[in-house]
VOBA-1610 file (N, C-alpha, C; in pm, whole numbers, padded with zeros to 5 digits, always signed):
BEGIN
Unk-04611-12767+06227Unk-04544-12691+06331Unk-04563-12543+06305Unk-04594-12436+06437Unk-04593-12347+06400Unk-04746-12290+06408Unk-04830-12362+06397Unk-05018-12311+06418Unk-05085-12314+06550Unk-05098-12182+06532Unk-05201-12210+06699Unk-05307-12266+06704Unk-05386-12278+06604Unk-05487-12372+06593Unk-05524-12356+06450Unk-05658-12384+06382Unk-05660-12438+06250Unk-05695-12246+06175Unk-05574-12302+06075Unk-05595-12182+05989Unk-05518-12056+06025Unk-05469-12073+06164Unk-05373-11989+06197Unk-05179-11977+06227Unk-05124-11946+06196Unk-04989-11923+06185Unk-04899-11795+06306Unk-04830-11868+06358Unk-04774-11785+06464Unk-04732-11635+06444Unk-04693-11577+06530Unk-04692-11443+06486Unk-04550-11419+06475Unk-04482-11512+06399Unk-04299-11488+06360Unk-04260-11402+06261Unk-04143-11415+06278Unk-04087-11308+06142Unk-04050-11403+06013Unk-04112-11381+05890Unk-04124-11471+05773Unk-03945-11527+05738Unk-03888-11394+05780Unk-03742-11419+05701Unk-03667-11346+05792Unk-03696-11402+05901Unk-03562-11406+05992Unk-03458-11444+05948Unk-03429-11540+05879Unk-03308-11618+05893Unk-03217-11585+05753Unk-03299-11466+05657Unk-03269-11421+05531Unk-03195-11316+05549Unk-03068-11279+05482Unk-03013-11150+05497Unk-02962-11114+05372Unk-02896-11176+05295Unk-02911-11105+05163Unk-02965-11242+05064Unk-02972-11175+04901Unk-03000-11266+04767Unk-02916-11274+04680Unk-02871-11394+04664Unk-02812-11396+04559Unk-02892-11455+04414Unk-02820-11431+04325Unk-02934-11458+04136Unk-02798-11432+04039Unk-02820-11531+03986Unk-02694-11573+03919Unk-02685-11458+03758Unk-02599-11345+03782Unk-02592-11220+03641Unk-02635-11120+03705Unk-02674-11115+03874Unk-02717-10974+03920Unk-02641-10957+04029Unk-02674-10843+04070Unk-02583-10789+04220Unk-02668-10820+04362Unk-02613-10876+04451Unk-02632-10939+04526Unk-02705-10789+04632Unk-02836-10816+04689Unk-02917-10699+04729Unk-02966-10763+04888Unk-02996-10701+04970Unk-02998-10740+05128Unk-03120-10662+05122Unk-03214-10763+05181Unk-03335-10731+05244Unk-03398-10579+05254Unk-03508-10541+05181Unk-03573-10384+05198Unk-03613-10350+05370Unk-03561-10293+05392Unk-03616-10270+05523Unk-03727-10269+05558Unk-03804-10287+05514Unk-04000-10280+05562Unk-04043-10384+05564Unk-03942-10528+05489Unk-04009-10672+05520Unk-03922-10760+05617Unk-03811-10661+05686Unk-03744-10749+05755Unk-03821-10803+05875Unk-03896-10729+05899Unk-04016-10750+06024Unk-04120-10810+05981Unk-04125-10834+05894Unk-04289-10907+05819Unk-04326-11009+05913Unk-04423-11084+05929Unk-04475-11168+05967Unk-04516-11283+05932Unk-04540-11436+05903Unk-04568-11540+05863Unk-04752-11469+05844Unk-04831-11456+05938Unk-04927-11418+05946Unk-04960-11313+05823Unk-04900-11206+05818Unk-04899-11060+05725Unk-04865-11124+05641Unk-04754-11232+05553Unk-04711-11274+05443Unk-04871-11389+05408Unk-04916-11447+05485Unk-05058-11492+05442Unk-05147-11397+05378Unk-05171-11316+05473Unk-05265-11223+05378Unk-05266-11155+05295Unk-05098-11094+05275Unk-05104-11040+05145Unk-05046-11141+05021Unk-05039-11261+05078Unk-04981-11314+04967Unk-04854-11345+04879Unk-04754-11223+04901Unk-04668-11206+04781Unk-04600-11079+04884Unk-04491-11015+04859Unk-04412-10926+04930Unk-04293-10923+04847Unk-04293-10783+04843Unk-04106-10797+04753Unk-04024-10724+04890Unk-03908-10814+04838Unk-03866-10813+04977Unk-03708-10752+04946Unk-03664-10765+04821Unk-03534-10697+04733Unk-03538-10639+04634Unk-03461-10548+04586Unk-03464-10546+04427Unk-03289-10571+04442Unk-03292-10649+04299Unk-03142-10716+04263Unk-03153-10605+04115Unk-03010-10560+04141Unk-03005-10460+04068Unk-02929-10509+03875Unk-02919-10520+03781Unk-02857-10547+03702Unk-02736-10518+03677Unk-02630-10566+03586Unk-02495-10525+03636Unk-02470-10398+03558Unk-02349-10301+03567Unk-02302-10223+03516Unk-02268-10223+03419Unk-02286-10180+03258Unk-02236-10250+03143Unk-02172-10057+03116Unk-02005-10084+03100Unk-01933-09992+03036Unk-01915-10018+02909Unk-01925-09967+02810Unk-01951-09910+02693Unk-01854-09880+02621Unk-01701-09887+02527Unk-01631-09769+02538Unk-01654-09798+02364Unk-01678-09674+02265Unk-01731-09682+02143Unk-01586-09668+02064Unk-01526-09726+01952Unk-01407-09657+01917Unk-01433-09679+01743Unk-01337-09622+01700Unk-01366-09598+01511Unk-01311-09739+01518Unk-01328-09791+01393Unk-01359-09946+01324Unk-01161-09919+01262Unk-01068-10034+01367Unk-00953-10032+01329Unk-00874-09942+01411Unk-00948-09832+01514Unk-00805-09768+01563Unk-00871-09774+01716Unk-00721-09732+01782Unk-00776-09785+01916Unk-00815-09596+01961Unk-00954-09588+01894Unk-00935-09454+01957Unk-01143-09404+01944Unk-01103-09353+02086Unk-01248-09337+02125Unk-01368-09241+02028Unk-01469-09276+02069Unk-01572-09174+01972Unk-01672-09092+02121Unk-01670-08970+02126Unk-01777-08866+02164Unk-01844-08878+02108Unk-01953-08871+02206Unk-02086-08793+02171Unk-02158-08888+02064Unk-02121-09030+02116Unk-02222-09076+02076Unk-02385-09160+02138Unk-02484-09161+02051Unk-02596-09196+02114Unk-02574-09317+02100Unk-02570-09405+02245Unk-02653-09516+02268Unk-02739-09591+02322Unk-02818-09708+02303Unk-02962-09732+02382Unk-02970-09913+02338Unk-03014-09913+02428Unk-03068-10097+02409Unk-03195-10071+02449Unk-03255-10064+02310Unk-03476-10036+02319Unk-03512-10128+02438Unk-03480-10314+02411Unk-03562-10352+02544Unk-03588-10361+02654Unk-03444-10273+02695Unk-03391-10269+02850Unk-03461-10122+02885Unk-03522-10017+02749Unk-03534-09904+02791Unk-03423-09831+02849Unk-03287-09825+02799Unk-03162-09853+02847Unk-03082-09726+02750Unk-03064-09607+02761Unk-02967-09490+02672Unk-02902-09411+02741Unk-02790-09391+02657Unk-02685-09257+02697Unk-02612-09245+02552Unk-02505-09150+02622Unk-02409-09092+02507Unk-02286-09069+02571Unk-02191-09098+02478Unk-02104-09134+02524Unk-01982-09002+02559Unk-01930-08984+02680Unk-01841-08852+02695Unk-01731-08834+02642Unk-01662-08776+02676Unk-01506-08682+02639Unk-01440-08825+02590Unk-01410-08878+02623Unk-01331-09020+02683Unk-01371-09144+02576Unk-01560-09124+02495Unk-01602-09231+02439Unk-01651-09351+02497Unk-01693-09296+02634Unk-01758-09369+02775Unk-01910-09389+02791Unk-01940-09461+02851Unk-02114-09482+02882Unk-02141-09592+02935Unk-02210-09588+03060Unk-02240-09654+03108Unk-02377-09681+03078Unk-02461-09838+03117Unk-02586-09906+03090Unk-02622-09968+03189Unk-02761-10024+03247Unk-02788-10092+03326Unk-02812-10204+03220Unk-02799-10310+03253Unk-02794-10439+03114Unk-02854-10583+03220Unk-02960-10627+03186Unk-02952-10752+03269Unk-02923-10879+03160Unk-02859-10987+03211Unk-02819-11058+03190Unk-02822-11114+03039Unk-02759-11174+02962Unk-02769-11252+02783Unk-02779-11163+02675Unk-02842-11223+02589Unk-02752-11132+02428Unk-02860-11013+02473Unk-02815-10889+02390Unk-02849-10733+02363Unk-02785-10687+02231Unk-02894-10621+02174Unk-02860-10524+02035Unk-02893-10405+02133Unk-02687-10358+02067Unk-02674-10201+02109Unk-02718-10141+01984Unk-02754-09998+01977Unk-02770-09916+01883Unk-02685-09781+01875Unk-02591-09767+01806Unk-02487-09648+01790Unk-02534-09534+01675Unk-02540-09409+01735Unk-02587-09325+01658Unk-02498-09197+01669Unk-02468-09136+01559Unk-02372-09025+01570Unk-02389-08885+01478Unk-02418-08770+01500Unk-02503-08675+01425Unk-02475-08615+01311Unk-02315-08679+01309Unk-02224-08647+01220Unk-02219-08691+01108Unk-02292-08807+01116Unk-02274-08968+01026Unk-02434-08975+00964Unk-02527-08996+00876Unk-02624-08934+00778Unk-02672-09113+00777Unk-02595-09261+00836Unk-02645-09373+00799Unk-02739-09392+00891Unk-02798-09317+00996Unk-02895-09390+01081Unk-02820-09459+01195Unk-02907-09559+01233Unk-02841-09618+01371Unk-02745-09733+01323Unk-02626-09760+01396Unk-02564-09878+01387Unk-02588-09998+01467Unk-02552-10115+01449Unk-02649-10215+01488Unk-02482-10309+01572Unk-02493-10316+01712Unk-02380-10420+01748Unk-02438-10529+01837Unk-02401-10639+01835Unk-02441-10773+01958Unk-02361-10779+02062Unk-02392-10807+02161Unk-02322-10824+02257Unk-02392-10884+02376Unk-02277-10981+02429Unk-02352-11063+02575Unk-02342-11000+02703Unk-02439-11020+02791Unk-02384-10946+02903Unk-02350-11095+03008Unk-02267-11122+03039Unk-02220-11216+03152Unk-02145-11186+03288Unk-02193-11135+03334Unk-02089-11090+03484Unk-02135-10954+03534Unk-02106-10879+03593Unk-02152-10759+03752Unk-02122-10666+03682Unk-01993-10637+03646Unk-01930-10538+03550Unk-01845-10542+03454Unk-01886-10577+03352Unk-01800-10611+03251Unk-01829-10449+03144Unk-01695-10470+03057Unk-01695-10370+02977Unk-01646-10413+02859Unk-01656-10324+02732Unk-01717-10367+02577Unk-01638-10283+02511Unk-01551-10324+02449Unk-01498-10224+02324Unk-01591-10210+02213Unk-01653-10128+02193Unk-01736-10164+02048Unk-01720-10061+01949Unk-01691-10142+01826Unk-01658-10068+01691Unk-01758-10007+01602Unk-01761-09865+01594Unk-01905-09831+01524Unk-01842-09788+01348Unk-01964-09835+01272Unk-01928-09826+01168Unk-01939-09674+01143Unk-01888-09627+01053Unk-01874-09487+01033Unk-01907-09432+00839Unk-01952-09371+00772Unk-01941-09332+00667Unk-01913-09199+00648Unk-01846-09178+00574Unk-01749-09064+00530Unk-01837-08976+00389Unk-01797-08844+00379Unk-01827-08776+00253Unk-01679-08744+00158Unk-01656-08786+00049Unk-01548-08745-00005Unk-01549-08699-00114Unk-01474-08558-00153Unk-01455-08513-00238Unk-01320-08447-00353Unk-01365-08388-00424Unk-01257-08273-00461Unk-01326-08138-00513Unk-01228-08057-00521Unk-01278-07925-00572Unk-01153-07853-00649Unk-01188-07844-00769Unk-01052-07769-00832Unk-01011-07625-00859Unk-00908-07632-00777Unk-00829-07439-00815Unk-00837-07403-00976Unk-00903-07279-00986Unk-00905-07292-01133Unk-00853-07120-01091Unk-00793-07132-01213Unk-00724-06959-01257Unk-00759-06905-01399Unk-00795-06842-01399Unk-00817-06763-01556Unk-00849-06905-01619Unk-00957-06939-01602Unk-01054-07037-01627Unk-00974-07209-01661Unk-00865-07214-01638Unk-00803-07343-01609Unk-00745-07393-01527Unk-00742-07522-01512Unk-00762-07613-01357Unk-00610-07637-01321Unk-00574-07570-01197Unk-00450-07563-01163Unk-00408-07691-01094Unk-00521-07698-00987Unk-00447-07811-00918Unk-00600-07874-00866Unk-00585-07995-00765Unk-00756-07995-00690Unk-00697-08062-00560Unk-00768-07951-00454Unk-00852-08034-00335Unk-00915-08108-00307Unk-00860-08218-00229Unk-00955-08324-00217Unk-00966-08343-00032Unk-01137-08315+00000Unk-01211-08328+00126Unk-01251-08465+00166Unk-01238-08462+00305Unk-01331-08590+00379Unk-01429-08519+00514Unk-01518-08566+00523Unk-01545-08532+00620Unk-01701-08605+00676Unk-01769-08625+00766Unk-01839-08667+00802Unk-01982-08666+00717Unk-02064-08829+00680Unk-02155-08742+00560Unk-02266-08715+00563Unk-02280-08647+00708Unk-02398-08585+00733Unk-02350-08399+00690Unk-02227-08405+00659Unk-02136-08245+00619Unk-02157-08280+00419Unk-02228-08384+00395Unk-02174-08345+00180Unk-02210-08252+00149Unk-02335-08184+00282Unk-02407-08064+00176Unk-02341-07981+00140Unk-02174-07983+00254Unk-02101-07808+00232Unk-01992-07877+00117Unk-02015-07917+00021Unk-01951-07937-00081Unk-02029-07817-00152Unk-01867-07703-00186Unk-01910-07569-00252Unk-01816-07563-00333Unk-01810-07440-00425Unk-01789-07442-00495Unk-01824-07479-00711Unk-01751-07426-00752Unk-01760-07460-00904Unk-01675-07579-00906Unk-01725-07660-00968Unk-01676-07777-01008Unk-01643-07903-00962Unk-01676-07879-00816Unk-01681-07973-00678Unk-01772-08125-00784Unk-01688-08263-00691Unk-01729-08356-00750Unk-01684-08441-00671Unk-01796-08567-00663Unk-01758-08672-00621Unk-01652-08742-00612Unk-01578-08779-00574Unk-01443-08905-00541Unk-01455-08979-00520Unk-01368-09107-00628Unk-01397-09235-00617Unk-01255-09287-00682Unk-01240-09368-00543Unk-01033-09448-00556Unk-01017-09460-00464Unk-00888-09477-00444Unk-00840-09547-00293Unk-00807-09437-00184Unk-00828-09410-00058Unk-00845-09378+00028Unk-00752-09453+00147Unk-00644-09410+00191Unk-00597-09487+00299Unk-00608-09474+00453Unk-00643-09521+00501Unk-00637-09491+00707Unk-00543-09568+00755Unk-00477-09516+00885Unk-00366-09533+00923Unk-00346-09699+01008Unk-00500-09748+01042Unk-00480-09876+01045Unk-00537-09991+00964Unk-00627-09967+00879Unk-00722-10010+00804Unk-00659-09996+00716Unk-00562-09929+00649Unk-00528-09961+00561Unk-00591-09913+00426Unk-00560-10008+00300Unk-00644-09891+00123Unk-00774-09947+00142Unk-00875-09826+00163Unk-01032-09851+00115Unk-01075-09773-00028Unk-01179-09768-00011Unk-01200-09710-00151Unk-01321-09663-00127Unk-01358-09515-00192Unk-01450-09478-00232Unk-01518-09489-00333Unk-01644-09482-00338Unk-01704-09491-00446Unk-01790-09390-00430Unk-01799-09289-00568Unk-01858-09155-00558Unk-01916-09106-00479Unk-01813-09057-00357Unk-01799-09003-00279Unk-01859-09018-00155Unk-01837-09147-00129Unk-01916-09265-00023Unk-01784-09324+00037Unk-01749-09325+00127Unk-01630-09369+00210Unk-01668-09441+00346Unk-01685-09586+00360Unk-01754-09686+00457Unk-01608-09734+00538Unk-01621-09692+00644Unk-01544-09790+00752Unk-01594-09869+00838Unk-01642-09986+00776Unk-01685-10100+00831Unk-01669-10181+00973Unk-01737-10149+01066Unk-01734-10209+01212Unk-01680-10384+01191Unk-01606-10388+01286Unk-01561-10559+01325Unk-01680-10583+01472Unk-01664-10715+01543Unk-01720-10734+01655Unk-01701-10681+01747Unk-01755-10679+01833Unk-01771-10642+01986Unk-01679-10721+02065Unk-01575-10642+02144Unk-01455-10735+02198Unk-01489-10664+02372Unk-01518-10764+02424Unk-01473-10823+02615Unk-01403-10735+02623Unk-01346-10660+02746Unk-01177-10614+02772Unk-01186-10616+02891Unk-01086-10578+02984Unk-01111-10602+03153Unk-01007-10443+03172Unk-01029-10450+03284Unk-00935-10273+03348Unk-00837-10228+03260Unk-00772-10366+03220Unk-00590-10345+03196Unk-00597-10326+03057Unk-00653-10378+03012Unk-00704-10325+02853Unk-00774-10195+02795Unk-00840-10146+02873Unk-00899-10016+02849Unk-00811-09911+02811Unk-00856-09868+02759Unk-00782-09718+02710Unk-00745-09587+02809Unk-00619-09544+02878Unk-00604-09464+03003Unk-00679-09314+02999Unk-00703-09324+03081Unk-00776-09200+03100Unk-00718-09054+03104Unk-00622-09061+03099Unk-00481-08926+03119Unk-00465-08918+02937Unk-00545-09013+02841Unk-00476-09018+02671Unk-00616-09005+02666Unk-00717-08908+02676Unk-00840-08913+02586Unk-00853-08881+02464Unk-00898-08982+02390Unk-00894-08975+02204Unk-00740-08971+02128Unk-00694-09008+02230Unk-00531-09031+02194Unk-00505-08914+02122Unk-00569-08777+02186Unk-00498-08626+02097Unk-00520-08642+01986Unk-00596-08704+01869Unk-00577-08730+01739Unk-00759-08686+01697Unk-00713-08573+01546Unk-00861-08563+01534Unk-00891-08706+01424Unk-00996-08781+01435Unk-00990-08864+01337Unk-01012-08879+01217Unk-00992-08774+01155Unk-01017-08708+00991Unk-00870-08701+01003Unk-00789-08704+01051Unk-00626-08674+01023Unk-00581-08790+00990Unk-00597-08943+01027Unk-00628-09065+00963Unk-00632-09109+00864Unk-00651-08975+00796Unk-00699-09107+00618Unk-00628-09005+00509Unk-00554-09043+00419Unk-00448-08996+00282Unk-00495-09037+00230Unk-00430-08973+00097Unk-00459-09041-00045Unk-00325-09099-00105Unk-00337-09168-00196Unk-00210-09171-00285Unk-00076-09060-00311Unk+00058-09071-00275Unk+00121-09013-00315Unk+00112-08990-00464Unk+00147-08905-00494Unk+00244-08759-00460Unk+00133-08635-00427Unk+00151-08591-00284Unk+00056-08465-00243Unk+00134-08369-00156Unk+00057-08299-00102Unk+00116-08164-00035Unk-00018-08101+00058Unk-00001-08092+00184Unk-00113-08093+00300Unk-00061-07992+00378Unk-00138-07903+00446Unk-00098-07853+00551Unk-00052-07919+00674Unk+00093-07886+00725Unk+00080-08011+00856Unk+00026-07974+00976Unk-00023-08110+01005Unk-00094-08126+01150Unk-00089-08188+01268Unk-00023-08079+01332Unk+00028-08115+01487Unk-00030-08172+01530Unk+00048-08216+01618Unk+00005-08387+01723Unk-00074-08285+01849Unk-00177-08312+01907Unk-00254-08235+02004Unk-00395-08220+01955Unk-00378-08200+01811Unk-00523-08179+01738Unk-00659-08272+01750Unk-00733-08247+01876Unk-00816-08362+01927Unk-00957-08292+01883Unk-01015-08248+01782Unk-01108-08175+01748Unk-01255-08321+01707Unk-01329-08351+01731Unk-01409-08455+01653Unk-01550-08376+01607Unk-01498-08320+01531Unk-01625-08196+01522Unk-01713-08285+01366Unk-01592-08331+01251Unk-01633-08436+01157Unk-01663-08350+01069Unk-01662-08211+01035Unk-01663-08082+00921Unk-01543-08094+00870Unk-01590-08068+00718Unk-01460-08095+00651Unk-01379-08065+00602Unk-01269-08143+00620Unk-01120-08095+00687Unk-01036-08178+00499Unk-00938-08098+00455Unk-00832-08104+00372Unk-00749-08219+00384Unk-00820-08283+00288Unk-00701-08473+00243Unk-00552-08382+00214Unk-00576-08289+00107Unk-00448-08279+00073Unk-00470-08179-00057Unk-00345-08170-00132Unk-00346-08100-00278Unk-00282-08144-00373Unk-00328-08192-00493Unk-00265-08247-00591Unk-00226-08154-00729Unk-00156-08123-00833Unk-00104-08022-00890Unk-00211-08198-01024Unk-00285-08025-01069Unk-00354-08085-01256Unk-00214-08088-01380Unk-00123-08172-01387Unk+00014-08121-01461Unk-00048-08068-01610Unk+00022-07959-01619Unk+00154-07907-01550Unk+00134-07758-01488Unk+00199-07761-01389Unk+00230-07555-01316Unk+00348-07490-01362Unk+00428-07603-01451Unk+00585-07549-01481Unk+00578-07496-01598Unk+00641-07362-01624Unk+00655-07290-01770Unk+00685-07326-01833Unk+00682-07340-01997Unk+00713-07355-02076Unk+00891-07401-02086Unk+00911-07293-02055Unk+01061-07304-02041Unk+01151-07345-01958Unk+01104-07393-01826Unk+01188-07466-01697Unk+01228-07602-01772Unk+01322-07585-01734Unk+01425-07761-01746Unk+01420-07795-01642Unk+01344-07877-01649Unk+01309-08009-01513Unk+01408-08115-01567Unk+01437-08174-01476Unk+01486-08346-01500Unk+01399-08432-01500Unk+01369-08545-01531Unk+01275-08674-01489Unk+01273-08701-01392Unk+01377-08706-01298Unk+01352-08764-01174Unk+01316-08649-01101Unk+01305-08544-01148Unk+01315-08428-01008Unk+01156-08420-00952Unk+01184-08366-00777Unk+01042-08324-00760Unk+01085-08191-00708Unk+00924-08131-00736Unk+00926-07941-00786Unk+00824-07889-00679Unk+00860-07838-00580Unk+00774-07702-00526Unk+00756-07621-00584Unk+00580-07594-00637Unk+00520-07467-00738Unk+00467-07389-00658Unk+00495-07236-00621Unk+00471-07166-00570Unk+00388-07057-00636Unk+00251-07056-00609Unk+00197-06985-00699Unk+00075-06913-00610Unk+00040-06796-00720Unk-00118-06678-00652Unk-00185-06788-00679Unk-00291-06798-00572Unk-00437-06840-00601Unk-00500-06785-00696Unk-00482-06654-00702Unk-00577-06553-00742Unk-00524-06545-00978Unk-00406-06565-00942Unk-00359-06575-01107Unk-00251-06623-01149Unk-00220-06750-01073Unk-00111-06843-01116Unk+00013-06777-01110Unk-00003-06672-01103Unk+00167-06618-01090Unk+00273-06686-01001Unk+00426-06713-01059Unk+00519-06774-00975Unk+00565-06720-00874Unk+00569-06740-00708Unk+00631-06646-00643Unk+00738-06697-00612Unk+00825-06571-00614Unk+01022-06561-00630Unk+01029-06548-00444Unk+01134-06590-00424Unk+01191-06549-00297Unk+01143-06635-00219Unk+01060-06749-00204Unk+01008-06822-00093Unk+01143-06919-00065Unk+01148-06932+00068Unk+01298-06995+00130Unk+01189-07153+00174Unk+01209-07216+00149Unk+01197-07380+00152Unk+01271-07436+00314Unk+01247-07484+00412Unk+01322-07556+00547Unk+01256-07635+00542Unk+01364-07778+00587Unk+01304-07868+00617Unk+01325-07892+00767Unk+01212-07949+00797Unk+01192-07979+00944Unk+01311-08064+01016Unk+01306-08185+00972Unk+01393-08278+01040Unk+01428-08371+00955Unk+01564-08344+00923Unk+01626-08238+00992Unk+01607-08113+00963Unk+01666-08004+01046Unk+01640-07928+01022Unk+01756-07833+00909Unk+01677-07835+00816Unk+01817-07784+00712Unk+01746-07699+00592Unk+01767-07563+00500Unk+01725-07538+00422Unk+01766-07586+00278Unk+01640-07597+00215Unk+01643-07695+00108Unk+01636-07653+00011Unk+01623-07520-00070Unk+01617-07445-00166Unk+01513-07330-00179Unk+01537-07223-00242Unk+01436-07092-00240Unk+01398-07121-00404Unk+01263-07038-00410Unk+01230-07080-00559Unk+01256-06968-00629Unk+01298-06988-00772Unk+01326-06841-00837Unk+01195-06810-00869Unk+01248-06723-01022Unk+01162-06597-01056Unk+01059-06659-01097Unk+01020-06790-01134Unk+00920-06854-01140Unk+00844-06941-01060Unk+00881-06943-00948Unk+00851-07003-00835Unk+00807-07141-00825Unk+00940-07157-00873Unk+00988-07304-00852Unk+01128-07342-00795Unk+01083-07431-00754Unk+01200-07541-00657Unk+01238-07652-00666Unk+01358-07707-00651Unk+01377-07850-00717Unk+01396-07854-00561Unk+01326-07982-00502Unk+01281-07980-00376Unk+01418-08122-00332Unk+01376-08199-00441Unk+01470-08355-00410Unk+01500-08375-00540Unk+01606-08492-00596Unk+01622-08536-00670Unk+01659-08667-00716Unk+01677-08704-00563Unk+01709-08871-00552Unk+01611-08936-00509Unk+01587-09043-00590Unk+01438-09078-00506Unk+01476-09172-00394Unk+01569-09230-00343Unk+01609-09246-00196Unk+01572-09149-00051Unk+01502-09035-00112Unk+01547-08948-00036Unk+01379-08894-00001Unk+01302-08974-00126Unk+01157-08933-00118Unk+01071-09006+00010Unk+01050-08945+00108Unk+01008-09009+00240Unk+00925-08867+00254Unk+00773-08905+00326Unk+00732-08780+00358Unk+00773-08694+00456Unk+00796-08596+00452Unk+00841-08488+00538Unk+00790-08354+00554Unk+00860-08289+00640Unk+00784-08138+00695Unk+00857-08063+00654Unk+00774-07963+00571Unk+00860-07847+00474Unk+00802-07702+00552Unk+00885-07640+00633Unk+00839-07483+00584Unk+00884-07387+00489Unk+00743-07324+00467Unk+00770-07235+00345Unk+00735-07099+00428Unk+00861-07026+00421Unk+00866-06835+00460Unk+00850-06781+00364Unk+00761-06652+00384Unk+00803-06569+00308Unk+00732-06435+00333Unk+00763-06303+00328Unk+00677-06216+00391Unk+00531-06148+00351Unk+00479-06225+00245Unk+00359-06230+00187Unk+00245-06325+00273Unk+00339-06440+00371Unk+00269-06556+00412Unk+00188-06462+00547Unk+00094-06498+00598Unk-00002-06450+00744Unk+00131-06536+00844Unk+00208-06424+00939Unk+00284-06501+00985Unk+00408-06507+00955Unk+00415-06475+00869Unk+00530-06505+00779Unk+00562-06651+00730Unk+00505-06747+00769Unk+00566-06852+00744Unk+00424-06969+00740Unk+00441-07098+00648Unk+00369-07171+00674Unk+00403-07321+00679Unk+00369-07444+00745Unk+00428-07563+00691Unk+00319-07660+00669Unk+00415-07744+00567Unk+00329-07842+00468Unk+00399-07965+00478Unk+00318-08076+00511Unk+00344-08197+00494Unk+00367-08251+00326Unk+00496-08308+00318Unk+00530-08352+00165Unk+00483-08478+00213Unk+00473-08510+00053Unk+00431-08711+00035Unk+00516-08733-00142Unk+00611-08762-00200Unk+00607-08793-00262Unk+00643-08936-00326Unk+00583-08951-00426Unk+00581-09097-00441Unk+00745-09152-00444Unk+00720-09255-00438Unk+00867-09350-00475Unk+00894-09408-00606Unk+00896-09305-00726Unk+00900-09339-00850Unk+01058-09236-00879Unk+01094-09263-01005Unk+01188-09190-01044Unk+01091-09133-01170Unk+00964-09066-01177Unk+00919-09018-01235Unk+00962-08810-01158Unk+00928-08740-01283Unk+00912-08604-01237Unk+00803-08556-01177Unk+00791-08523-01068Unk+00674-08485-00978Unk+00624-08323-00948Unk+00518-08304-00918Unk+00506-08092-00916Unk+00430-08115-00785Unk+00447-08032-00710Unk+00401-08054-00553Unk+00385-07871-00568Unk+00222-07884-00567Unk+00169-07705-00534Unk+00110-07641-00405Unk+00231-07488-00373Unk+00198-07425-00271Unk+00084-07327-00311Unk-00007-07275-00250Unk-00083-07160-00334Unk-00094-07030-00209Unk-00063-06894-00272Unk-00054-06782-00171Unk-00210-06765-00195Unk-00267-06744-00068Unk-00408-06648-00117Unk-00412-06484-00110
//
């Protein structure tokens, strides 16, 4: 049916009766306009005609650190066989064209010195979206305050470890011990190698995603990770959304002892040491507030010291400001940590 005589084919339209395609993992595509008119005849001679393109589905992306629910910028990603890259925005967003079954993503971050990270993931459906956890490695250190050639107290750094090179200083050294993050929990370094290990690739749908009005949940993610009590940190306001990954101050630990010869400490007490950078000297007159509540907690004398607490019920970390009219400002505040021992503790401020 359909030949006008031998070898010939009427002069109809091939796919009249076609209006869109469906293909099971793609988006459903309606006829190109230039073959809706085709011909049974014209489809003979050329043989073959594309007549749609079915587009692949939308694959959202959202990259977050390994354990917190919180996004990563600016990172590179690509699926080589799809010929398939971006990077990810403000938000830790990126979109992919992905056609259908398994894909190795590749996560790359300029900050981070390991190369590419390696995640699996299926693509099943039009638009689906991907929480995915990128592994991350850290640089960690310390560096010790030294005064008239002995070691007062030490700084200890984290920071992204494509940053170890700006480990400066005399006496700067590797770190290796436990390391805590706020959901992950005690890791550990090993000379000065700090791995936060990616989990799988998790599905999520609208309602699960992370809102768009909370990008990076305000949190820089170097603010995340402590060390062991007993320390003393500058504190850091909630707003601080910086992911720059340069490195930023774990904290300060006192080399014992900063206390004179002659101070009568108790065992249980813990001590605010108020001292020059420049030559250990004690500074007198600094007034001690505590945040919240808000109440003043002692000024240090002529040796610049403070019996800060004395009950260890009472040792919970907290927000100390320290005034005084030597400070830029006059004033500065420091996050306390001290341990939960009824041991004697030295917690050091340093003026520069």
């Amino acid at each position: 049916k359909g030949t006008t005589g031998v070898g010939q084919l009427e002069n109809v339209e091939a796919f009249a009766a076609l209006r869109r395609l469906w293909a099971r993992g793609y988006k459903p595509a309606a006829l190109e306009p230039q073959v809706r008119g085709c011909t049974m005849d014209l489809l003979r001679k050329r043989e073959c005609i594309e007549i749609a393109l079915l587009a692949a589905p939308d694959v959202r992306i959202e990259v977050v650190m390994p354990g917190e629910m919180l996004r990563l910028k600016d990172v590179r990603v690509q699926v080589e066989d799809e010929n398939q890259h971006g990077k990810t925005d403000q938000e830790g967003r990126c979109t992919l064209s992905l056609r259908p079954g398994e894909k190795v993503l590749k996560l790359r971050h300029p900050a981070f010195a390991s190369g590419w990270a390696e995640q699996e993931l299926v693509v099943d459906g039009l638009a689906p979206i991907f929480r995915v956890p990128m592994t991350l490695t850290f640089a960690v250190w310390r560096s010790p305050i030294i005064i008239r050639g002995a070691v007062f107290a030490w700084e200890y750094w984290i920071a992204g470890s494509a940053f170890a090179s700006q480990r400066e200083g005399e006496g700067c050294e590797p770190y290796s011990g436990p390391v805590f993050a706020a959901q992950c929990g005690k890791l550990e370094a090993i000379n000065g190698k700090l791995t936060l290990k990616a989990g799988t690739v998790e599905p999520v749908d609208d309602t699960e995603t992370l809102p768009r009005n909370q990008p990076l949940h305000n949190t820089d993610p170097l603010s995340l990770f402590s060390l062991d009590a007993p320390f003393v940190r500058p504190h850091r306001c909630v707003g601080e959304a910086d992911q720059g990954w340069q490195p930023r101050l774990l904290c300060t630990r006192s080399e014992p002892t900063l206390l004179p010869c002659s101070h009568s400490a108790r065992p249980c007490d813990l001590l605010i040491c108020a001292r020059t950078r420049c030559c250990g000297i004690g500074v007198a007159g600094v007034q001690l507030d505590r945040r919240d509540p808000s109440e003043v907690v002692g000024v240090t004398g002529s040796d610049g010291v403070c019996i800060l607490e004395s009950s260890v019920k009472c040792r919970q970390p907290q927000s100390i400001r320290m005034s005084h009219p030597a400070l830029k400002d006059g004033e500065e505040e420091f996050d306390v940590f001290a341990a939960n021992t009824l041991e004697q503790m030295e917690l050091p401020m340093f003026f520069d």
